[in-house]
N, C-alpha and C positions, 0 to 999 in steps of 0.2 A: 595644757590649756593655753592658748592664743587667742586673742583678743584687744582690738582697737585701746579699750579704757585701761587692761591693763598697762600695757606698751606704754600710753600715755603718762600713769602713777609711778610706772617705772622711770622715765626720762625725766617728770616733776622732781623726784627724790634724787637723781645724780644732778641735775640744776642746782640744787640744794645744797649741793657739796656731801649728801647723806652718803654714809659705807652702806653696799650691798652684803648682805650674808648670805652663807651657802640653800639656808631653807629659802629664802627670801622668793619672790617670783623675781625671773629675769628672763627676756628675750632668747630664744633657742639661740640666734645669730651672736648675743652677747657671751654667752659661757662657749660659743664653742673660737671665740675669737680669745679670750681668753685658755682655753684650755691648748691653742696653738702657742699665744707667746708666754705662756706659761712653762709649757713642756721644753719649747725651743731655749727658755731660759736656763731649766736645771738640765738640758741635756749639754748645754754649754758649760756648765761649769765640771759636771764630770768629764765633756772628752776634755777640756782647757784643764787638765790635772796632767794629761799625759807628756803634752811637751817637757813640761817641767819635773814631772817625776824623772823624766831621763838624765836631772841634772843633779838629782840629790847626791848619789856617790864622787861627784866631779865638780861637787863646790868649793871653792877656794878656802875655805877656812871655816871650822865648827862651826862660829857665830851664822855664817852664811847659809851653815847647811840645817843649822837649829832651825833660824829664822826660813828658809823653803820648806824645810817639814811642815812648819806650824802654819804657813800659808797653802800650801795643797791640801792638808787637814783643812782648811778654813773651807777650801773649794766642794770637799767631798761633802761638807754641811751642807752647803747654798742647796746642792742637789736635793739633799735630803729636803730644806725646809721646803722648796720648790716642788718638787714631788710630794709631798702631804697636803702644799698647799693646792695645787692642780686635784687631788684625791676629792678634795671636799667636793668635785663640783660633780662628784658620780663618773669617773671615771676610774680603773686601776691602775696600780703599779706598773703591773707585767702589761696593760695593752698597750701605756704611754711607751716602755722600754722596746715592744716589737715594733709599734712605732714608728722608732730609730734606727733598730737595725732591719726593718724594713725599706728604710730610704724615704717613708713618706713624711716624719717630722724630721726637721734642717732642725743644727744648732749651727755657730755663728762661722763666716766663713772665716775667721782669721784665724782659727784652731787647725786649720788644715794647712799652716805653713810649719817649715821645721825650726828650731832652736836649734843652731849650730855652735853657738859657743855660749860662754857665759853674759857678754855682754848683752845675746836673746833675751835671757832672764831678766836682765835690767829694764830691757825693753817692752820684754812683755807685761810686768810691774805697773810699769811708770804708764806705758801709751794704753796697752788692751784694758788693765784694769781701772785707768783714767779716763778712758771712752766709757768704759760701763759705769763707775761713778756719778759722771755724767749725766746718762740714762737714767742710774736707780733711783738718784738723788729725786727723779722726778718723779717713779714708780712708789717712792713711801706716800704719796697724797692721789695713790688709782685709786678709781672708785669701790673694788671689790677687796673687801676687807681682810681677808685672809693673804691675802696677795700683799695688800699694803702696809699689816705689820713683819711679816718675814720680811721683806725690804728695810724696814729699819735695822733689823741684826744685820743684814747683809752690809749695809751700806758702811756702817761702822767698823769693817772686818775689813771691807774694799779697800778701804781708806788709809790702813794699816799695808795691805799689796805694796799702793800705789807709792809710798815712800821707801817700801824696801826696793823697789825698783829704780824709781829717783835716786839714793844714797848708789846702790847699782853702779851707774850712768854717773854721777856728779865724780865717785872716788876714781873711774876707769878716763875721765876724765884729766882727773890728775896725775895719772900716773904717764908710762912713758908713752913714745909717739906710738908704738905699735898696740898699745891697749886704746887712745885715742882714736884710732885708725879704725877696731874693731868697735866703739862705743857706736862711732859714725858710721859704720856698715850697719849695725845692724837699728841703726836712725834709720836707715835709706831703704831698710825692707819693710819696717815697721809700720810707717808712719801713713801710706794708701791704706793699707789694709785696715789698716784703726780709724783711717775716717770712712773707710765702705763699711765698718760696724754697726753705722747709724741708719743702715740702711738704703734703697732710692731717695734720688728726690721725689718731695712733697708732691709733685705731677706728677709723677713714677708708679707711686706707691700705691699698690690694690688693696690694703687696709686701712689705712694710714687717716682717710675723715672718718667713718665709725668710730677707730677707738678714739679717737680727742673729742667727739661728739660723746661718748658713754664715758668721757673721761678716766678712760682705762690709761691712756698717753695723755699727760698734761701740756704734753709740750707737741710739737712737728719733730721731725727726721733733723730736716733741716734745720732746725732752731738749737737744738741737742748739739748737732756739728761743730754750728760754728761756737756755741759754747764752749766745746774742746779745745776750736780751733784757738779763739782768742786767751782760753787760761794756758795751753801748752808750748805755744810758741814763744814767749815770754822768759817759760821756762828752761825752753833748748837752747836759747840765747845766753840765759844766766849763767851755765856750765861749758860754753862753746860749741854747741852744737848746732850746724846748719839741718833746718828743714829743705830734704829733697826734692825745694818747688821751684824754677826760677821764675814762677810767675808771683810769688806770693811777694804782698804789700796789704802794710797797712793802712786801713783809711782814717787819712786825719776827721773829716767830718763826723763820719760814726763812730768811731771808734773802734773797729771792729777788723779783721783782717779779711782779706780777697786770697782765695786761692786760686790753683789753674784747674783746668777740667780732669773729673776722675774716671780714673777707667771702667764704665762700669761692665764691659765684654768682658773682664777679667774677673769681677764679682759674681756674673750670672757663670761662669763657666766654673769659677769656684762650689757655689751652691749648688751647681750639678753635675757637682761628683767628681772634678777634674783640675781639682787642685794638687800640690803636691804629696800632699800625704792623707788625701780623705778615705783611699784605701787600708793604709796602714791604722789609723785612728779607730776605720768602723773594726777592723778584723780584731783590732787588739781588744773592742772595748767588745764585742761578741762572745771571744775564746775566754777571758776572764771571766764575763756574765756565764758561763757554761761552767769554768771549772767550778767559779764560786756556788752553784746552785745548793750541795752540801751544807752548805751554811746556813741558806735560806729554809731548809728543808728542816734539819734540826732546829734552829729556833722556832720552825715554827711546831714542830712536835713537843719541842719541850713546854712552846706557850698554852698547846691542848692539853697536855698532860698534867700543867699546874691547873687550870681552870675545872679539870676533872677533877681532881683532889680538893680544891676550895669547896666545891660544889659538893664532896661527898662530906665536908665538913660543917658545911652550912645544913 
């Protein structure tokens, strides 16, 4: 059912600051904008488990390899809560996952670069999970309510990332020139690709007024960014590390920092399919969804089998 007054009651109550809920009425155009950066969200955080599963066996030291376990476990949650919370809005499991491996839902492009050593790890820690930080910190106050408490577990888990990534970087920092060397390599691949995270710019963006008008996005692309840009820079300074801009300065007036122009030919060519590893990404996260189906299948035989038994009980 569509209609002027509802639309109207509906925008009254996101003015309001009020949570939508999944019975609630809402705009076709609003759930299905949400069921995009919904999905786009948890399908990000299960492929963003594979770079780094690559590093669990080649961590430099138990504690390191303790502490990656318990962060890709952290990852494979988001998914989950992401995925139940995109559920609510009358969509499934399996049609979100084909999806993905249909090519028609994107997750983030910066998933589609490789980890080459360990200082990646560090990197991807400290900058990708410090970019989404960023972001989520603004996603715990969207209007749609199921979305906006799975973002507070999230956010509090990120947070936890983003320091195992910093200590990462701060300790390879300290050490000899040739861990330095690799700290700042992999600053210098990292560091575009975590600010094309945030998306186009704000005139770029073909979503971008809707959701801050339904206050799905609190914030702009743009305002998110240089958020990043002004908490991280600071940071790469603290440990000795140069950001790979020669245009970057800070403004005394604002306070804020100016970067140089971002590529963004290399974002759209990422997101469409031609980055370096978005083949290897889709195929691994395919062939495992296929082997795992057994798993799926038995739970859920055994979840009919016990429902049949209560029932013959009751």
């Amino acid at each position: 059912m569509h209609n002027e007054h509802s639309d109207n009651h509906f925008q009254s109550r996101i003015d309001k600051g009020e949570h939508i809920e999944s019975k609630d009425y809402m705009p076709e155009a609003y759930r299905k904008h949400l069921i995009r950066q919904m999905s786009q969200h948890a399908h990000s955080e299960v492929i963003g488990m594979q770079p780094e599963g690559n590093w669990i066996t080649r961590a430099p030291s138990l504690r390191s390899k303790q502490i990656l376990l318990a962060k890709i476990q952290d990852e494979g949650g988001h998914g989950l809560y992401l995925y139940s919370a995109a559920e609510t809005l009358g969509i499934s499991r399996t049609e979100l996952i084909e999806q993905l491996h249909s090519g028609k839902a994107k997750y983030s492009n910066i998933f589609n670069y490789p980890a080459l050593n360990w200082a990646d790890i560090g990197a991807i820690g400290w900058l990708v999970d410090g970019a989404a930080i960023v972001n989520q910190v603004s996603l715990q106050r969207t209007s749609y309510g199921p979305y906006s408490r799975a973002m507070v577990r999230i956010c509090k888990e990120e947070s936890f990332h983003q320091r195992q990534g910093y200590e990462i970087m701060a300790k390879m920092m300290k050490g000899t020139k040739d861990q330095q060397a690799m700290a700042q390599d992999a600053m210098n691949r990292w560091w575009w690709p975590a600010l094309m995270m945030f998306g186009p710019h704000d005139t770029d963006s073909p979503h971008s007024s809707d959701a801050v008008k339904w206050r799905i996005k609190r914030e702009t692309n743009d305002e998110l960014r240089q958020k990043f840009i002004d908490k991280t820079i600071p940071q790469a300074e603290l440990i000795g590390l140069t950001v790979p801009d020669k245009d970057v300065q800070l403004d005394e007036r604002t306070g804020h920092y100016k970067i140089g122009a971002i590529n963004w030919d290399e974002f759209h060519r990422v997101i469409k399919g031609h980055g370096p590893c978005n083949k290897q990404r889709m195929d691994h996260h395919v062939f495992y969804h296929h082997t795992g189906a057994w798993v799926r299948e038995a739970a859920e035989a055994y979840r009919a089998k016990k429902a049949k038994k209560e029932m013959a009980v009751a």
